[in-house]
N, C-alpha and C positions, 0 to 999 in steps of 0.2 A: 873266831871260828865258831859256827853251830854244831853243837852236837842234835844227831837227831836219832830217834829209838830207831832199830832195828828192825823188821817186822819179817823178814829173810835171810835168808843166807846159806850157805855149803858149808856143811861136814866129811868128812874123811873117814868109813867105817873099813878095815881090812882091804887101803888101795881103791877105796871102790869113792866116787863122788855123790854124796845126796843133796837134793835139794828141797830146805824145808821154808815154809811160810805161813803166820800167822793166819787163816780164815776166818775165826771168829772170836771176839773178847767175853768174855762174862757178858751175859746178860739176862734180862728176868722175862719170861716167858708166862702163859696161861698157868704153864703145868709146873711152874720156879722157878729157880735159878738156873742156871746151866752155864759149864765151864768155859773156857777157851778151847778151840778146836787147832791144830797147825796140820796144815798137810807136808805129805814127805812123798818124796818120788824119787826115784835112784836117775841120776842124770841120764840121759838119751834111752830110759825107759819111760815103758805107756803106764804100767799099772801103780797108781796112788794109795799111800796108807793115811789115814789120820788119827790125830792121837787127841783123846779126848780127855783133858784132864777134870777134876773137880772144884768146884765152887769155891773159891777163894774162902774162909772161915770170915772174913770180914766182912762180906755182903750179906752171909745169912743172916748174922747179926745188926745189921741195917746201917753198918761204915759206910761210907764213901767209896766207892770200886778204887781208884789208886792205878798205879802201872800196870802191868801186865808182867814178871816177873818169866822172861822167856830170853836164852840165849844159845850159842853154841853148843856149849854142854849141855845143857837141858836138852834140845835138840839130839844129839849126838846118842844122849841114855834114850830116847825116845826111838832111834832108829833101832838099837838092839834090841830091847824090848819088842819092837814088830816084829825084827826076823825072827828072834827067838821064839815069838806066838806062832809063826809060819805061815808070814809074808813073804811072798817069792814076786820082787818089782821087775822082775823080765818074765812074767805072766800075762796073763790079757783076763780082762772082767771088772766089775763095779771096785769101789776103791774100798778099803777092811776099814774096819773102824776098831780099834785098840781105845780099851780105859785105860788110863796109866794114873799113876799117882804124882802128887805137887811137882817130884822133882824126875818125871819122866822117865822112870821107873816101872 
């Protein structure tokens, strides 16, 4: 059997379905580094949050980038985190953009 990473999947916040997905890995840019991006969207709604986390400590220091350390839970603490900022996902307009910390927070 293959195991193979994850890169989406549904969370469960108070009854409600979200659906989150990796966008963007770490990568180095003009301006540095910049984290992993995942978007989140509340199932059979329009409006998108994403959560921008920070730069792995390993890259800055010029490691090897590695996995992308991203799952359910992480996901899950990253949806509360938006609502609680005041993401309303049965809204309409451009998608929020949230910094959160490593463990999506």
């Amino acid at each position: 059997m293959v195991h193979t990473r994850s890169l989406a999947g549904v969370v469960e916040i108070d009854g409600l379905k979200f659906d989150w997905e990796l966008q963007r890995e770490p990568q180095c840019t003009a301006d540095g580094w910049k984290g992993m991006v995942v978007s989140l969207r509340q199932t059979g709604s329009q409006r998108e949050a994403l959560l921008e986390f920070p730069t792995p400590k390993r890259l800055l220091k010029g490691l090897p980038k590695g996995r992308s350390q991203l799952n359910d839970v992480i996901a899950a603490r990253g949806v509360r985190a938006a609502l609680l900022a005041g993401w309303n996902p049965a809204s309409r307009g451009k998608p929020m953009v949230f910094m959160v910390d490593a463990n999506g927070d």
